[in-house]
C-alpha positions in Angstrom: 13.6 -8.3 -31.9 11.8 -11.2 -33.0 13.3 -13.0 -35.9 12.3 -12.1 -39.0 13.1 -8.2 -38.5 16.7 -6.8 -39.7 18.8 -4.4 -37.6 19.7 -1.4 -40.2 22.3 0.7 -39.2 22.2 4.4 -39.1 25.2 4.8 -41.2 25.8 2.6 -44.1 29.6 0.8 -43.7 32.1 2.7 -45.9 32.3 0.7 -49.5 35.4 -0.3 -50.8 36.1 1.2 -54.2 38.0 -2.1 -55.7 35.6 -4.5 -54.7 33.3 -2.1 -56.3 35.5 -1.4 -59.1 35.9 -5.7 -59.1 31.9 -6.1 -60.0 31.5 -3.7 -62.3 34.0 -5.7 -64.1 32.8 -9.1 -63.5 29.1 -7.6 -64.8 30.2 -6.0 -67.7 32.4 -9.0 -68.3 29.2 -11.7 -68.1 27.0 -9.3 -70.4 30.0 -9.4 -73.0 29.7 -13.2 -72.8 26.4 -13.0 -73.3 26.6 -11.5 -76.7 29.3 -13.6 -77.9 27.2 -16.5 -76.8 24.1 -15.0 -79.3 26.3 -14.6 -81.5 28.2 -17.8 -82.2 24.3 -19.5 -82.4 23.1 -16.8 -84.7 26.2 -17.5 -86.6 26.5 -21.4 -85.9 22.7 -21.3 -87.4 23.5 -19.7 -90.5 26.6 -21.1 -91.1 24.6 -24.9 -90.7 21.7 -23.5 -93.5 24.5 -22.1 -95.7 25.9 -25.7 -95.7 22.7 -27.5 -96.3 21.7 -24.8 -98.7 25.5 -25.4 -101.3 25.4 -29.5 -100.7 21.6 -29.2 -101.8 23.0 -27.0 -105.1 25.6 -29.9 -105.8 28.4 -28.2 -104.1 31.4 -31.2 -103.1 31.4 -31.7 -99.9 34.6 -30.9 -99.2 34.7 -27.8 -101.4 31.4 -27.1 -98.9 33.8 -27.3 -96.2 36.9 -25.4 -97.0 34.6 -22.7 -98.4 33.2 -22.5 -94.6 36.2 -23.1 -92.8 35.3 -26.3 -91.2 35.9 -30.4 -91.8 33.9 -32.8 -94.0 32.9 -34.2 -90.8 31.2 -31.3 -89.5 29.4 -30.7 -93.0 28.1 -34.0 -92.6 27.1 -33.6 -89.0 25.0 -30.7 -90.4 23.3 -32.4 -92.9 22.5 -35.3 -90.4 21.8 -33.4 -87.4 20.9 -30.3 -88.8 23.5 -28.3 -87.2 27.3 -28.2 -85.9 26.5 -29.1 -82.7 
């Protein structure tokens, strides 16, 4: 048997339903974070244009910011950085 080449056993080894049962979890678990993840940047986006958008109309600042739930700081983080982040 020269290196490269894998032994297969006839019969496959027995799987063990919880470790099984375990992954599906952890995958349907990572593909749940996934979404969350697109959607707090789809939201975080339109939350940032929404706040540039009612400052640009002469909205108070911190009127801006109670209206979208976050501090003055962060409303002026938007309008310098163009986002919350």
């Amino acid at each position: 048997m020269s290196d490269w080449e894998i032994e297969i056993p006839e019969n496959a080894p027995e799987c063990d339903p919880a470790v099984e049962a375990i992954e599906a979890r952890l995958e349907a678990s990572s593909d749940r974070m996934v979404s969350a993840q697109q959607a707090m940047r789809a939201a975080e986006r339109e939350l940032s244009s929404l706040v540039k958008e009612a400052v640009a109309a002469g909205v108070p600042v911190p009127k801006v910011a109670a209206l979208s739930r976050v501090t003055t700081d962060d409303v002026r983080r938007v309008l310098e950085m163009g986002g919350l982040y």
